[in-house]
DOZATI-534549 format. One line per field, with one value per residue (C-alpha): residue number from 0; x, y, z; chain; residue in one letter. Coordinates in Angstrom, 2 decimals, decimal comma, padded with zeros to 5 digits. Example, Ala and Ser with C-alpha at 12.3 -4.5 7.8 and 13.67 -1.06 7.14 Angstrom:
2
k <- 0:1
X <- 012,30:013,67
Y <- -004,50:-001,06
Z <- 007,80:007,14
c <- A:A
r <- A:S
// end
This chain:
227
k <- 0:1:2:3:4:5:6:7:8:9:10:11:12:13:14:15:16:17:18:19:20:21:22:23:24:25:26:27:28:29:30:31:32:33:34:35:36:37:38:39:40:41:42:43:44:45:46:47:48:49:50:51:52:53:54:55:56:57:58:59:60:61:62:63:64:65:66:67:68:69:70:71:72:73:74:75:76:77:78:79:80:81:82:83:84:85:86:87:88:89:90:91:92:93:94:95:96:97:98:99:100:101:102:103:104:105:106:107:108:109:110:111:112:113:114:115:116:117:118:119:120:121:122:123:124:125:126:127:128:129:130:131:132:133:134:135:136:137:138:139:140:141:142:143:144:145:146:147:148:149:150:151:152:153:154:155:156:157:158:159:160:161:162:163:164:165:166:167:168:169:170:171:172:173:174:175:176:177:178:179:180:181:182:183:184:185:186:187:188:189:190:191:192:193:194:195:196:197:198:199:200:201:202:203:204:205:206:207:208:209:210:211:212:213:214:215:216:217:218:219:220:221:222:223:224:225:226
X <- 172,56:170,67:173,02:176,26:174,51:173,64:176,79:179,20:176,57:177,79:180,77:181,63:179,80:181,72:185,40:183,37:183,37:186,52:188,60:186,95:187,53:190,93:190,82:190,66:194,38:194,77:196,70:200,27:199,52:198,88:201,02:202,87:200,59:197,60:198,60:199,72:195,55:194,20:196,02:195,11:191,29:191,00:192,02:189,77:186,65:187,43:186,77:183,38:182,35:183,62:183,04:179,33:180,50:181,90:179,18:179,30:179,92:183,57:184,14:183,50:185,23:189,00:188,20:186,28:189,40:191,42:189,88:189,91:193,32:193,96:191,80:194,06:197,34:196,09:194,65:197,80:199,83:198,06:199,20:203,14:205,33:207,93:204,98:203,91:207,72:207,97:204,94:205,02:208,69:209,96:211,14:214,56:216,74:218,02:219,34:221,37:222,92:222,71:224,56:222,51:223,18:223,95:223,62:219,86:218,90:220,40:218,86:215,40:216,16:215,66:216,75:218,27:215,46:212,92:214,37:214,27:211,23:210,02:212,34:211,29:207,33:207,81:209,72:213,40:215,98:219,49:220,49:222,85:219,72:217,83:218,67:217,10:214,72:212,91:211,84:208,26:207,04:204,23:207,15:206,55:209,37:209,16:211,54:212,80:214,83:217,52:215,95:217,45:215,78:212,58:209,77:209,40:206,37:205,59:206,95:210,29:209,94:209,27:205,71:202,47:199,72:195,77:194,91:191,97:191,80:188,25:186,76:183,61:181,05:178,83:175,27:173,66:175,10:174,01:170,58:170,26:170,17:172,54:170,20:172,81:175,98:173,19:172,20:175,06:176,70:174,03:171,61:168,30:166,36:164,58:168,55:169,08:165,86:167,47:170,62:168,71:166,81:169,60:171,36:167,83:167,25:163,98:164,77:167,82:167,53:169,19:172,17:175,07:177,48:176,67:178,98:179,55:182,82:183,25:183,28:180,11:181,12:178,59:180,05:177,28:177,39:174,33:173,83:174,90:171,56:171,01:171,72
Y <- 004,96:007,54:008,33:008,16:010,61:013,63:012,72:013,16:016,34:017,73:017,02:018,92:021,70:022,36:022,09:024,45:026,90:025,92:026,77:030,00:031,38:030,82:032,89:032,95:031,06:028,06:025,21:026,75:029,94:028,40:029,07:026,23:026,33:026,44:023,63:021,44:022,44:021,10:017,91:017,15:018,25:015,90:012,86:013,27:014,56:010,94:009,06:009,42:009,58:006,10:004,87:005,31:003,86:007,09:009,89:012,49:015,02:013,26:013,81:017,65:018,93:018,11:019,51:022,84:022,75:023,21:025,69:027,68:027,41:028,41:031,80:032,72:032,08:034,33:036,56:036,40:036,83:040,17:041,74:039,95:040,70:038,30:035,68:035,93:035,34:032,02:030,69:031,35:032,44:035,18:035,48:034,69:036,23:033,25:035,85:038,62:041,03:037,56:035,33:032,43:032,28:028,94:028,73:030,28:027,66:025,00:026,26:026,47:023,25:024,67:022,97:024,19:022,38:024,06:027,45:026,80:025,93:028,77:031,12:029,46:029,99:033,49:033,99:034,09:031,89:034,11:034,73:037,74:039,58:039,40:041,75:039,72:036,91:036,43:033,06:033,50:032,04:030,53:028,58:030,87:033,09:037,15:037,90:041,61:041,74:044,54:047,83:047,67:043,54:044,25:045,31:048,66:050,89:054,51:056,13:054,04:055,97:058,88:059,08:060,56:058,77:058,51:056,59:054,57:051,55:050,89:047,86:045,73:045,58:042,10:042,86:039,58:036,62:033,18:034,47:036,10:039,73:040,84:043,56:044,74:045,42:047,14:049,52:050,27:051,15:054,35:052,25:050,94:047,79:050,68:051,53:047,81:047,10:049,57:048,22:044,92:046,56:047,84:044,80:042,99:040,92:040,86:039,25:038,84:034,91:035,37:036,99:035,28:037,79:041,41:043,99:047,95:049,58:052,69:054,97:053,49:051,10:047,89:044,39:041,95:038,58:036,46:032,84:030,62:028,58:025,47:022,46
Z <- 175,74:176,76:179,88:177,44:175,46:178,31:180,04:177,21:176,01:179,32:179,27:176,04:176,89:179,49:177,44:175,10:177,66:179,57:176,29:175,12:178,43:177,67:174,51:171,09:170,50:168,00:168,90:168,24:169,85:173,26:176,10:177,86:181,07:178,60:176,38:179,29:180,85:177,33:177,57:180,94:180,67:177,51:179,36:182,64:180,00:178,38:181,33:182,49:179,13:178,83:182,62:183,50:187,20:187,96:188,76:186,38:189,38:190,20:186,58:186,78:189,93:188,57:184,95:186,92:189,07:186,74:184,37:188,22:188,58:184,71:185,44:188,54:186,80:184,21:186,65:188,24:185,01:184,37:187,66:187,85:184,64:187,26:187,52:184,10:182,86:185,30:183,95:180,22:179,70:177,72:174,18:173,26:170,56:168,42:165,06:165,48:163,16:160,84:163,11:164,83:168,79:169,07:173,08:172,74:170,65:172,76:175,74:174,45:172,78:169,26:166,06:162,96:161,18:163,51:162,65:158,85:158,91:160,65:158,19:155,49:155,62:155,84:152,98:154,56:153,13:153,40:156,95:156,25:155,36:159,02:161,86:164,22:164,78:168,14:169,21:170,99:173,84:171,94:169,44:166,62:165,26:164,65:162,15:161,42:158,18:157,56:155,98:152,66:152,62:153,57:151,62:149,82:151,51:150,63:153,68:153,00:149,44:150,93:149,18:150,49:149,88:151,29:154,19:152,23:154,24:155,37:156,94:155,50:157,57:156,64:155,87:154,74:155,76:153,59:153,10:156,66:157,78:160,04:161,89:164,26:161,89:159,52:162,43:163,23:159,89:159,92:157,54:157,28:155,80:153,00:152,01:152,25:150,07:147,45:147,73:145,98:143,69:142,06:141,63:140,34:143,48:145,13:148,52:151,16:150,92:147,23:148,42:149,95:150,99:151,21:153,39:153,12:154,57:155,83:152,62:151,60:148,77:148,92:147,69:147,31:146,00:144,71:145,66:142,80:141,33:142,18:140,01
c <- A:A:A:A:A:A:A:A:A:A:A:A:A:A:A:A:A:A:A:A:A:A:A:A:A:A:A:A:A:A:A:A:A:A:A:A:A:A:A:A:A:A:A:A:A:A:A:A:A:A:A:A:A:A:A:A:A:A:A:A:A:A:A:A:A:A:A:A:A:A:A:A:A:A:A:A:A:A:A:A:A:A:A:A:A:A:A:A:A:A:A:A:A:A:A:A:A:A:A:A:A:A:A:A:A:A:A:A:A:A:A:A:A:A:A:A:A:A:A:A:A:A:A:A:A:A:A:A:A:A:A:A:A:A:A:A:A:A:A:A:A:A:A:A:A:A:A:A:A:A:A:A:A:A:A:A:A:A:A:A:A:A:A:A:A:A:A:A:A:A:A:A:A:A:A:A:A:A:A:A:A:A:A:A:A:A:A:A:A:A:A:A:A:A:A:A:A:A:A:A:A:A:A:A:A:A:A:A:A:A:A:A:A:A:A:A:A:A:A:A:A:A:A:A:A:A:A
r <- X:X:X:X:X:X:X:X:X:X:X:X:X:X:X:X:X:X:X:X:X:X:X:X:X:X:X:X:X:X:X:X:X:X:X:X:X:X:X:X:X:X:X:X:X:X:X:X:X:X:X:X:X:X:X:X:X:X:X:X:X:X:X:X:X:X:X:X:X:X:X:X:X:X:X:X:X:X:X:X:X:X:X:X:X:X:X:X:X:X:X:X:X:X:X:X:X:X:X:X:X:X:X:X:X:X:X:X:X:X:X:X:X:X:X:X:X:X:X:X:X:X:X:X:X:X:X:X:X:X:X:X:X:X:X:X:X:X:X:X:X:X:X:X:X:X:X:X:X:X:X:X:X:X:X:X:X:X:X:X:X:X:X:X:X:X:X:X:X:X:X:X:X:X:X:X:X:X:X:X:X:X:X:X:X:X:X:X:X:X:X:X:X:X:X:X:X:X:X:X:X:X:X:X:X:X:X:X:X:X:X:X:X:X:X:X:X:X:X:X:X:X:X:X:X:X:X
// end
């Protein structure tokens, strides 16, 4: 048991790292060379954790192998757009000017159901109203509506209006202080300590969310009491 246990504490670790050198991508994001390395990695990780006659080491060197090979393709991918195309493809216009390009959709083996879908969870449902739509290489679909169907913004109105878009910074964290973000939003703990006081809390461990953004405004949110 206790082999199973370092073995397969091993083995994950090392998938742990294997995938977040790939990048931050969920499953539906990933490219085909990247989903077709998870697949293959999850089978030969399965097998020593299940076989403890194969040494642990002949388990490693094919998934190591391969998380090689996935860094040079992407090294590879950075410095050849014409490499980078063969391995992950490019995107495909399947909408244009309203009409659907049947042949595009056949070749990249598209449904109508697919496209639906994909129209349908982002609020599309008349096809006379979108310019294009761009089948990714990931399997997601950019849409771009017609002017007069998309969505009414100031600058379409013509309007001025303040740029007053900050971005929270997070303070306390479930009871914890996050030092860093706090130094680095130009405060202190004695302007954090304050920050408390004023809303009648006498430690950090009673808060559970806290942030500031850029203009100064604090948000802070007590921890609910315990029942």
């Amino acid at each position: 048991m206790t082999t199973a246990f370092f073995r397969t504490v091993i083995l994950y670790f090392i998938l742990m790292i294997g995938l977040r050198l790939m990048g931050k991508r969920q499953i539906g994001e990933l490219e085909p060379s990247e989903l077709v390395l998870t697949l293959i990695i999850s089978d030969l990780a399965a097998v020593p954790m299940q076989d403890f006659g194969i040494p642990l080491v002949n388990g490693l060197f094919p998934i190591i192998t391969l998380l090689c090979l996935s860094m040079l393709l992407s090294f590879f991918s950075l410095k050849s757009i014409r490499f980078r195309s063969l391995v992950c493809g490019h995107p495909t216009v399947i909408i244009r000017d309203g009409k659907i390009l049947q042949q595009n959709m056949a070749r990249n083996r598209f449904t109508v159901d697919e496209l639906f879908e994909q129209l349908r969870t982002q609020g599309h449902s008349d096809l006379s109203s979108i310019k294009y739509a761009i089948l990714e290489t990931s399997g997601q679909i950019s849409v771009l509506p017609y002017t007069k169907d998309s969505p009414l913004t100031p600058q379409t109105m013509n309007q001025q209006v303040q740029d007053n878009v900050t971005l929270p910074v997070l303070l306390i964290n479930d009871g914890h202080i996050m030092s860093h973000n706090l130094t680095a939003s130009g405060y202190d703990h004695s302007w954090l300590q304050n920050q408390l006081k004023t809303r009648r809390l006498t430690s950090p461990r009673q808060v559970f969310l806290m942030t500031v953004d850029e203009a100064g405004s604090v948000v802070c949110v007590a921890k609910e009491e315990s029942t």
